[in-house]
Each structure stands twice: as C-alpha cells, then as structure tokens.
C-alpha positions in Angstrom: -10.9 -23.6 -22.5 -12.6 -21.8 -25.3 -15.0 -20.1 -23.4 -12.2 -18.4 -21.6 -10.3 -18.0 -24.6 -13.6 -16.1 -26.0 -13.7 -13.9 -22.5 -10.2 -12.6 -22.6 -10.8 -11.6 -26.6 -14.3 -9.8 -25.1 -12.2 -8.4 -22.2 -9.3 -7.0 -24.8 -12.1 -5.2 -27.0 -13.5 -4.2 -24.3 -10.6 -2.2 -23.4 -10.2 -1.1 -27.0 -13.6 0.2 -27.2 -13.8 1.2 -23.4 -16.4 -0.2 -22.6 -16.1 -3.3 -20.0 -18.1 -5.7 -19.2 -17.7 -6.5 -15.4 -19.3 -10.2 -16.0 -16.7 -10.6 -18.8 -13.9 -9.8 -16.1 -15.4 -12.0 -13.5 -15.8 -14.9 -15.9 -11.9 -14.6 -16.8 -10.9 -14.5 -12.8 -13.4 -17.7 -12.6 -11.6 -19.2 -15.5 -8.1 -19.0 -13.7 -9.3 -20.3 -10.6 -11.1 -23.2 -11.9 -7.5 -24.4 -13.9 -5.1 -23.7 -11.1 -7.7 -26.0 -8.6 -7.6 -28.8 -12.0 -3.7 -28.1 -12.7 -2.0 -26.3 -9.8 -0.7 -23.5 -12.4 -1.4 -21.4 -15.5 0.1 -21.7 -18.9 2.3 -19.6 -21.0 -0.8 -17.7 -22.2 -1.1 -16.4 -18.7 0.5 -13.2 -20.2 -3.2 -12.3 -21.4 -4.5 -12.1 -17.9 -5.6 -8.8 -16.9 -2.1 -7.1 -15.4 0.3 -9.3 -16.9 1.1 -7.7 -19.6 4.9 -8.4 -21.5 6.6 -5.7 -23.6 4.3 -3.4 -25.7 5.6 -1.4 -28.8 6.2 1.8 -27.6 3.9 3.5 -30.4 1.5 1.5 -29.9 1.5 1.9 -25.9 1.6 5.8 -27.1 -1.8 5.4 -28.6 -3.5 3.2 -26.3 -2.7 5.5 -23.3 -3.8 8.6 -25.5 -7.2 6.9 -26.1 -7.4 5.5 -22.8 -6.7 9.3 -21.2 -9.1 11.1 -23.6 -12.0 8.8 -22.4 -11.4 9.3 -18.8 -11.2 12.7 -19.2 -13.9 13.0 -21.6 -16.4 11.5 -18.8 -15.3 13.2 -15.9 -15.6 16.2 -17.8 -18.9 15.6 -18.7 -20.2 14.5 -15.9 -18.4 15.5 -12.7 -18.8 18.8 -11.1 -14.9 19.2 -10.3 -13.7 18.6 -13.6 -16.4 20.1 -15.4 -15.9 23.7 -14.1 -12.2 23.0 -14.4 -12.2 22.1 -18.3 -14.2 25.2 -18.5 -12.2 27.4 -16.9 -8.9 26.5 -18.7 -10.7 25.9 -21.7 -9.2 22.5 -22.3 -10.9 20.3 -24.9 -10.9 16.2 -23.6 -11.0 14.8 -27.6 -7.4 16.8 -27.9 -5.3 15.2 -25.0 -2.5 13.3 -25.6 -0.2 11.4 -23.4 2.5 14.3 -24.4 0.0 17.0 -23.7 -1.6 15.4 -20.2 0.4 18.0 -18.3 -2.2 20.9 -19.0 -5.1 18.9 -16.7 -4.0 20.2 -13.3 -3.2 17.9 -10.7 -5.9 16.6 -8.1 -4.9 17.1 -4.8 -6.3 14.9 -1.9 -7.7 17.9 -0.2 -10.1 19.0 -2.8 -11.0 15.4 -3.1 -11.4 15.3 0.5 -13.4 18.7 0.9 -16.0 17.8 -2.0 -16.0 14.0 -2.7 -19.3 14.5 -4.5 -18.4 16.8 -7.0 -16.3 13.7 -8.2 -19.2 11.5 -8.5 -19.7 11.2 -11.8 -23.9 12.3 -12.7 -24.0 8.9 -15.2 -22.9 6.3 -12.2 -24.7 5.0 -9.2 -22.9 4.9 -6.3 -23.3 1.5 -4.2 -20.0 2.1 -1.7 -18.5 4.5 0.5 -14.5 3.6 0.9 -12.4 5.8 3.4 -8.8 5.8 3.6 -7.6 4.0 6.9 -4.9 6.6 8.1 -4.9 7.1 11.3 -4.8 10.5 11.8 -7.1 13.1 10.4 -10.3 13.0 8.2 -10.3 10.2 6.0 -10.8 10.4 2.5 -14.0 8.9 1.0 -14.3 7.4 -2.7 -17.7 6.1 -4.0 -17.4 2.8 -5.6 -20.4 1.4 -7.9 -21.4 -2.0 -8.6 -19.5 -2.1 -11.7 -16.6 -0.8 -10.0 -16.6 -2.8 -7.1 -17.4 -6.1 -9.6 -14.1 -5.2 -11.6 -11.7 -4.9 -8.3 -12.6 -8.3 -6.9 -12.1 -10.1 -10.3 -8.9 -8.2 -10.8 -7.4 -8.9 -7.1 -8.6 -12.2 -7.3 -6.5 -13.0 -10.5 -3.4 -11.0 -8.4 -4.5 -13.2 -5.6 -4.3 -16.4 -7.2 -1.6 -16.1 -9.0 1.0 -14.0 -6.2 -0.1 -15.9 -3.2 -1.3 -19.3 -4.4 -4.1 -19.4 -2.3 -6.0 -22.8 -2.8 -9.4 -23.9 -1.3 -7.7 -25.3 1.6 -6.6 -22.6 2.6 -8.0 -20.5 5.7 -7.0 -16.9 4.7 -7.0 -14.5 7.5 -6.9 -10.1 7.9 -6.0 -8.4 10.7 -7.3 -4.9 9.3 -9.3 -2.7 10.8 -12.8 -2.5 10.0 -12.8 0.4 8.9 -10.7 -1.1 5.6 -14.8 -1.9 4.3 -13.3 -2.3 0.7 -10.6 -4.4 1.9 -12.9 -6.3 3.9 -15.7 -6.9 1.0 -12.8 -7.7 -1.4 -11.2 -10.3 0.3 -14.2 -11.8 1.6 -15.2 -12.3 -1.7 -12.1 -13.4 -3.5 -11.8 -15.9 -0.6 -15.7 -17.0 -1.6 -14.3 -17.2 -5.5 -11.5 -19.3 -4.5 -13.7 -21.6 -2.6 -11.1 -21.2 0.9 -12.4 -20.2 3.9 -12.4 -16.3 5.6 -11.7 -15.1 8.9 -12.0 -11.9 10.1 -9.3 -11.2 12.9 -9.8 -7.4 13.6 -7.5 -5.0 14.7 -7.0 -6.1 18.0 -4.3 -7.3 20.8 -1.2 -9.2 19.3 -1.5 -11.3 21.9 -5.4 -12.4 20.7 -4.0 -12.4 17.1 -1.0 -14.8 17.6 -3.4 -16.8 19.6 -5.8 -16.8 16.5 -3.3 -17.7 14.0 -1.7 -20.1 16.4 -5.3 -21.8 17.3 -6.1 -25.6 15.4 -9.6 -25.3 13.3 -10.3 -28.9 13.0 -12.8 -28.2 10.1 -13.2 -30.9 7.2 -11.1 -29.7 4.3 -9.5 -27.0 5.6 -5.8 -26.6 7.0 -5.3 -27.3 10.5 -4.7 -23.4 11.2 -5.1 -20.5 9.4 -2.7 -20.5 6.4 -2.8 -16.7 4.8 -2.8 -13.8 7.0 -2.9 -9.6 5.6 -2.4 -7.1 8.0 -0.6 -3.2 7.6 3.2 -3.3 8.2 2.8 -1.8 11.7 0.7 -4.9 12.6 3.4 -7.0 11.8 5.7 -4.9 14.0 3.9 -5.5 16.7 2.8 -9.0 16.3 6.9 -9.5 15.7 7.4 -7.9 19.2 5.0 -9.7 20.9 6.3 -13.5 19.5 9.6 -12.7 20.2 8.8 -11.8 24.1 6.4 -14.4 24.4 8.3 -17.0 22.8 6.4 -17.8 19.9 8.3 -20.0 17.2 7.1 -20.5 13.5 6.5 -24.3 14.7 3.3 -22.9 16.6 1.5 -21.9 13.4 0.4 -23.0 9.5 1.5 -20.0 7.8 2.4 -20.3 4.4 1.7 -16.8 3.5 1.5 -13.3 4.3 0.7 -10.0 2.3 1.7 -6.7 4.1 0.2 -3.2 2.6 -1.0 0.8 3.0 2.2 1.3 5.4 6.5 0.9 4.0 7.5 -2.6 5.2 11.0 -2.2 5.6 13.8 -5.3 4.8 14.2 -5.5 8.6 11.2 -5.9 9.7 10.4 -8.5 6.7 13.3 -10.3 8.0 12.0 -10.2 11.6 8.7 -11.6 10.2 10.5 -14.5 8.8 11.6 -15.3 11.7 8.9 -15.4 14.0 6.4 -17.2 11.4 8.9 -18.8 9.2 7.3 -16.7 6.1 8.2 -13.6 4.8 5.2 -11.0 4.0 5.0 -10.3 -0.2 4.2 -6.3 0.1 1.9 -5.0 -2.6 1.2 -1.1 -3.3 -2.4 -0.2 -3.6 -4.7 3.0 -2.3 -8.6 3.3 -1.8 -8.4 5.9 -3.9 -6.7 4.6 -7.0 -7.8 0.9 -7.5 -7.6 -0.9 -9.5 -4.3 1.0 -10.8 -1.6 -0.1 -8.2 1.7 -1.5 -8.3 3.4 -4.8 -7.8 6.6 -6.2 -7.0 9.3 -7.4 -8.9 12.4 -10.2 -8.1 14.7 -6.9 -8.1 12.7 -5.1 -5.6 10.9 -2.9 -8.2 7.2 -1.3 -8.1 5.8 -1.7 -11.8 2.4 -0.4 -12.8 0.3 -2.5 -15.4 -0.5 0.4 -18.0 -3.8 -0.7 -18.3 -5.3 -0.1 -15.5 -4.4 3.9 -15.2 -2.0 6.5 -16.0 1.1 6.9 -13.5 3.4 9.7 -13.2 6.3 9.9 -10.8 6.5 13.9 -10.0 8.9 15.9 -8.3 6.6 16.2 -4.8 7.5 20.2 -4.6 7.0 21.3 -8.1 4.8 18.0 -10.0 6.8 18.6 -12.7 8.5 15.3 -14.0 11.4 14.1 -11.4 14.5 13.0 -13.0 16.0 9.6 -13.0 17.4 8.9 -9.4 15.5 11.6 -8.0 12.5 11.4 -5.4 9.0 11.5 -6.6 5.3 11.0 -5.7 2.8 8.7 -7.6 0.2 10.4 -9.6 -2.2 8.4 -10.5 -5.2 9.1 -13.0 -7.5 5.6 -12.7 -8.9 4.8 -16.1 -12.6 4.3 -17.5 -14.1 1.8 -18.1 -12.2 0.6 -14.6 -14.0 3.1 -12.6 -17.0 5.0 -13.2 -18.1 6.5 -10.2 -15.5 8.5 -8.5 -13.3 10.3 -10.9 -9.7 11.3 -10.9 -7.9 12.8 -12.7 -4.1 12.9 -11.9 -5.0 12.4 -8.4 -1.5 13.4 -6.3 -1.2 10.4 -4.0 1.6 12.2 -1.5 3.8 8.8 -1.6 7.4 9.0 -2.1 9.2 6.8 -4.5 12.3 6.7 -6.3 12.9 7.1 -10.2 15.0 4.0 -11.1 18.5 5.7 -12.9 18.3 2.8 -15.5 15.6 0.7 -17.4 14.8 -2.3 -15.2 16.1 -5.7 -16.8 13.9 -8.0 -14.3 10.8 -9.7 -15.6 8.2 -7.1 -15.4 10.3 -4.6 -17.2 7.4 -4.0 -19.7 6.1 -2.1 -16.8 6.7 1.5 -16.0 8.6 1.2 -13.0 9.7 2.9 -9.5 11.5 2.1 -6.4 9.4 0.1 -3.5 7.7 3.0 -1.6 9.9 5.6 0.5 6.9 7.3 2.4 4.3 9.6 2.2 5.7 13.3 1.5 4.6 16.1 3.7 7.5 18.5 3.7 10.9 18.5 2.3 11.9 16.9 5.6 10.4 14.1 4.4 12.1 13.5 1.1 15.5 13.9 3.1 14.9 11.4 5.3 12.0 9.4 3.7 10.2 6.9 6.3 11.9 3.4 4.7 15.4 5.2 5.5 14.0 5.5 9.5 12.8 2.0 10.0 15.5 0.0 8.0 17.4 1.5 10.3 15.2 1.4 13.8 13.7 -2.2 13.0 16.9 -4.1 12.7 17.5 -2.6 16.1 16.6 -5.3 18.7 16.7 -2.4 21.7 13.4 -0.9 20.2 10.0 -2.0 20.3 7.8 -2.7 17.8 6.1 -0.7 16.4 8.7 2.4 16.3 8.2 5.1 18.1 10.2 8.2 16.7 9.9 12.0 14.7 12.4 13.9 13.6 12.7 17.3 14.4 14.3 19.6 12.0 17.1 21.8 13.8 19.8 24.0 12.3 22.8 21.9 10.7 20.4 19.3 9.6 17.2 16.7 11.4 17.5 15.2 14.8 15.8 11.5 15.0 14.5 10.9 18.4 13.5 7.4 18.9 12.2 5.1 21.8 14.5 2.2 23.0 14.0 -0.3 25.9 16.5 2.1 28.1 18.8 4.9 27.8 22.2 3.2 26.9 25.4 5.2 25.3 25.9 1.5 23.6 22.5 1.6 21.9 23.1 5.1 21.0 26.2 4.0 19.5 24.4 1.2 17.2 22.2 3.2 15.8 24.8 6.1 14.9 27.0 3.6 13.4 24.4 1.4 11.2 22.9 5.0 10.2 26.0 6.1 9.0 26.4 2.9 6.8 22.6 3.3 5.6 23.1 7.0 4.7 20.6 8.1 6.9 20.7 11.9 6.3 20.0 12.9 10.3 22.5 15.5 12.4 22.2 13.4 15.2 20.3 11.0 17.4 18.4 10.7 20.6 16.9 8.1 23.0 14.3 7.9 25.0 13.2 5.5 27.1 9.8 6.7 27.6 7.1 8.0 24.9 6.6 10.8 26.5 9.2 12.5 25.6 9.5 12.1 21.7 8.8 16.0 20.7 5.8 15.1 18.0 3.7 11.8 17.8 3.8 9.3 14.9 0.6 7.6 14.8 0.9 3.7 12.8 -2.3 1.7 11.9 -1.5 -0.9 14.2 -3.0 2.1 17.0 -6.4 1.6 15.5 -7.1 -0.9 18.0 -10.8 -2.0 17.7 -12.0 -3.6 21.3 -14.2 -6.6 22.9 -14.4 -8.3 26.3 -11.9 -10.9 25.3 -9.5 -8.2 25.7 -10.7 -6.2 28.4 -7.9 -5.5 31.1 -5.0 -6.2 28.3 -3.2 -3.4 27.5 -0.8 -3.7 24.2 2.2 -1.0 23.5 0.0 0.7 21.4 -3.2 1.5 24.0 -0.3 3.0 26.0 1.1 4.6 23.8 -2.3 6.7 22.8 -2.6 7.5 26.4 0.6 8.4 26.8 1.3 10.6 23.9 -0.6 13.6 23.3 -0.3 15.7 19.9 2.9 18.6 20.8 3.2 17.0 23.8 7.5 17.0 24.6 9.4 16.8 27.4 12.8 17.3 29.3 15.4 16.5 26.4 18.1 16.6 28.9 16.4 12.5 29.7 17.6 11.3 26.2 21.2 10.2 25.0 22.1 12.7 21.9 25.0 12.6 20.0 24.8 15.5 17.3 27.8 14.8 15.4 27.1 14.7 11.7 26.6 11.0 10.5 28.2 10.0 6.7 26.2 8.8 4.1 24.6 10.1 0.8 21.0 11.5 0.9 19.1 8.3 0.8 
C-alpha cells in the first residue's frame, strides 16, 4: 500500500513536471490489479487513478492545461518537421500559448497526417510501432508509437480495463477485430497478461465460426468454462446478432459476462438486440489510433467525458472549426499531450467524428469531465450532420425486416435526403414502419426506399464487419458480408422503379 501510494505521488509530479515515467505508470496499473484480485474492488482513493479525476478548480484546470499545451507544442515544434515549418511560418511562439489563445495553432487535418506521417515523428523519439486506422475504405492512416508510448497505453487501458469491465483472472477475454487492429491486438494481449486471464484471438471471420467460438466449452484448469469477455466493432455485433437470431442461438449457449463494442456508433437498438441474444449488453467506449491515450468514456446519463489529463479536446463546428454552440453538432479535436506521447505528434488533430454539445452542464458522476453527446458519426459533408449515422441505425436496427449489418446511403435530392435501405423483401407494410418510427425519431430524410437486393442501393456503405480475414475452416461459407462485397461495386445503382418510395416529408426536428 505505500509503495503505490509513493507511485501515484511520482505519477502526479510527473505530470506536473511533464516528464513520465512509463515504469511509474505500469507500477500503478499493477498496484490496482493486485488489490482488486486480494479485495474484489478499489477504495475511495480510486479518484487518484490515472482518468478518474473528480471536480478540479476551474483556475487551476486553466493553468494545468496551459502548461500541459505549451509543452506539447513546444516539442513538436522543436522537433517535428510539420509543426516546425508551421510555427515558423505564422510566427507563433510555443512558451506564449494559452488555453485561451490555442486557436492560432491551425488545425491538423487527417490528410496531411495521412500524406506525410513522418514529418510528425518527432527527431527526439524512436519509433518501435506502426498503427493504422482500421476503416475499411481508403488508405489508412499510420501513427508511430514508441516504447514509452506504447508502455503508457497498456497501463492506462488496463486500469480502464479493470475497473469498467471487471475482468478477473478467470476470465477468458476474447476480440473479434481484425488483425489489422495491431495496437488493439498488442494492447489487449497484454492487459489480459497483466491481469493474469487468459487471451484469445478470434479474427474477423464468419459469425457463424465466432458464435461457435464463444459458444465452445475450454475445459482448462482455472479458467471459466467459455470464453467470458468478448470486443468486437459495432458492425460485428450486428452481424453476429443476425446470425443467433436465425440460427437460434439463446444467451443459455454461452458464458458471457461482458462485452466492449468500439471504432463504429453502436446504436440503443442494436445494444438492445445484443442483450438479447447473449444476455449482456456491450459497454461502448470512444477511442482512435490516432489520439490514445486521450479518449472518452461513458457516463450513467449517456455522456462522452474526456479526462483532462490525458489531451486537449475541442468540440468544433465541422464546417468552420470554430467553437460549436451548446446543442449544436461538432467534431472532436483532439491535441494528445506530452509526456503521453512522444513519437507521433498532434496538434489539434481534426478527428472528422460528429458529436453533440450537451445544452446544459452534465449533473451525472463524471461531470468534472468536459463532456459531449455519445458519438453521432463521422462528418464528411453537411449531409452528414443532417442526418448523422446514430439517427440511421436507431432507426434501421430496431427494424426486425433488415439484416444485420445495414445496408443503406442516402442520397441527397431536392426537398431534402432520400434513405434507401435493404430489407428481407419489398413490402408497403415495412415501408410503413420505418416512415412512422422515423417520424417519431426525427430522422430528417424526404423520404424512404426499399430494396430487397444490394444491388440496387445507389452508393455502398462499407462496415468493419466486411474486413473478413479467411482460413479453410471457413472455405465454402459465405456470410452477408462476402456477398455483399461481391455484390456491390463503388457507383454501382440500379432500377429505382424495384424499391418501395414514399417521398412524403417525415416530421421531426433535425436530430
């Protein structure tokens, strides 16, 4: 006890002086696993974790966040290529920032970072790891990772880990990720290791294979009977949902006790459909290759807070990054601080994902947090901010007509967006559910249509679950999403005169 009392004084002056010591970090994470394995929780001092911060004066916040943004910008400046010319250029002066000032560094966008990703490589770091973003569509976007970096993100998600999902050392904790997710994957591997539970690797393959996976008795000494903890992206989910519930899975067949769902908007419906196939309900947590260990987390009230500590967060308007007002839409801008990272710098990195401004201070527990609305989507037009991506799939998901994963665009016509979607069949009566729950939702669209075949949605919306990686157990199966890829071809449309439309205006607010 007083050799972790000693730790999280070294990790606070650490902070203060910004300079961290990783082993300090890792000791602290240790620490906490070693009394929740002795006494199944944490004490009231668990405020002094790392992330768990209560309510900070707000002069004092003021200060630290001014000296915490003059040191990140001080390095990167120094010793980045990117920001170096930059500072030049506008003649800005690191050692004069202020949180109220911030606004002259321009924003990074993720196409410089993409174009150059060395130029953010800062000259005093040495790169160990290459991350990529896992989108599925386009060139991903690499971040370089050192040792010191990567050391810092597994202590930190392992305290997030063992405090959020409880898991124990008999647990089996599972991912269903792609592998190219090799942050993810070295994470977890190792915060499992920490924990002393046991890792499996599931893949991005076949529902089918992965309900038979989670579904499978281990018989190892120690362990659960069957995998206990299971991650996977949100359009995973959807598809393993779609699968049970044709196959006639029930949460009897498995050991689940708990799921984590991130990198795509998990809508209420689908976490309800989750629920009921595995008898669990995913926790969702909001975090980006680019920006770790700055991330968010979720609150009893639905809330996305941001520990202050770990970077700077802005909610912008997406068109102009100037500050969005209260109720209006927004993207995260996120500016990761030193000593955190120290190989690939940013500095008000523009993430593209949509939230909300909350139009009141948040009362819930974590209101010592700067805080947002769960994630909308990513923005990519103003099409996007009219009908964000969590308005679509409350709305499609809650829909037992339409597989999982949802297959829909919207196509912007005059009097407002269309939303074609995919459904089991053409049907007026499926038409009509969908008008009438969208109208109750608010979903801003001019009208609907249905398909009942992929072909003819006018765009393709690609989902992680597509990234489907292969092996001879599951030669000859075919899952929605194989099809779907060779169904679908980028502009490829067809004869709308095959869908049911209705292009009556729905009611409802702007979402």
């Amino acid at each position: 006890m007083l050799r972790s009392g000693i730790d999280q004084m070294r990790y606070a002056a650490g902070i203060l002086r910004g300079r961290l010591r990783p082993d300090v970090l890792t000791r602290v994470s240790q620490d906490l696993v070693a009394t929740l394995r002795e006494f199944g929780t944490v004490g009231d001092d668990s405020q002094l974790l790392p992330g768990r911060q209560g309510v900070i004066d707000p002069d004092v916040q003021n200060t630290i966040t001014t000296r915490a943004l003059r040191r990140t910008a001080g390095r990167a400046a120094a010793q980045t290529a990117y920001y170096g010319r930059l500072f030049g250029e506008l003649g800005i002066r690191p050692e004069e920032l202020t949180a109220d000032t911030w606004s002259q560094v321009p924003p990074t966008s993720k196409a410089s970072l993409r174009a150059m990703p060395a130029a953010f490589v800062a000259s005093g770091s040495v790169p160990y790891l290459m991350a990529a973003t896992t989108g599925t569509t386009g060139t991903p976007t690499v971040v370089w990772y050192s040792q010191g970096d990567l050391e810092n993100v597994i202590a930190l998600s392992t305290i997030a880990m063992a405090m959020t999902l409880g898991v124990r050392p008999h647990d089996v904790v599972a991912t269903g990720v792609s592998s190219r997710a090799t942050l993810g994957y070295l994470v977890t591997a190792e915060i499992v290791r920490r924990v002393g539970a046991a890792f499996v690797q599931i893949g991005s393959i076949a529902p089918e294979l992965v309900l038979e996976r989670l579904a499978t008795p281990l018989n190892l000494p120690g362990r659960a009977p069957r995998i206990t903890n299971f991650s996977a992206p949100a359009s995973v989910f959807a598809s393993l949902v779609e699968t049970a519930e044709r196959d006639g899975w029930r949460p009897a067949d498995f050991g689940l006790t708990d799921l984590l769902s991130g990198g795509e908007v998990v809508s209420e419906a689908l976490r309800a459909r989750v629920e009921e196939a595995f008898g669990v309900a995913p926790e969702r947590a909001y975090q980006a290759t680019e920006i770790l260990p700055a991330g968010g987390a979720h609150c009893s009230q639905g809330h996305l807070h941001y520990p202050a500590e770990f970077g700077h967060i802005e909610l912008l308007d997406p068109r102009t990054l100037e500050p969005a007002a209260p109720g209006g839409a927004a993207t995260l801008v996120v500016t990761p601080y030193v000593p955190y990272r120290e190989c690939t710098m940013l500095l008000r990195y523009v993430t593209n994902d949509l939230v909300r401004v909350p139009d009141t201070t948040p009362t819930c527990e974590l209101a010592g947090m700067a805080a947002s609305s769960d994630i909308l989507g990513r923005y990519d037009g103003p099409l996007s901010v009219a009908v964000p991506t969590r308005s679509i799939l409350d709305l499609l998901e809650a829909e037992r007509a339409i597989p999982l994963p949802a297959r829909y665009c919207l196509v912007d016509e005059p009097g407002g967006p269309v939303l074609h979607v995919v459904a089991r069949q053409r049907s007026a009566r499926i038409l009509g559910r969908l008008e009438e729950r969208a109208a109750a939702l608010g979903v801003a669209v001019k009208g609907i249509v249905v398909h009942d075949d992929a072909e003819l949605l006018p765009a393709r919306n690609t989902v992680r679950a597509d990234l489907r990686e292969y092996s001879f157990d599951s030669a000859g199966q075919v899952g929605g999403g194989d099809e779907y890829q060779r169904a679908v071809r980028p502009g490829d449309g067809g004869d709308p005169s095959r869908g049911v439309r209705s292009d009556e205006a729905l009611a409802g607010s702007r979402p």
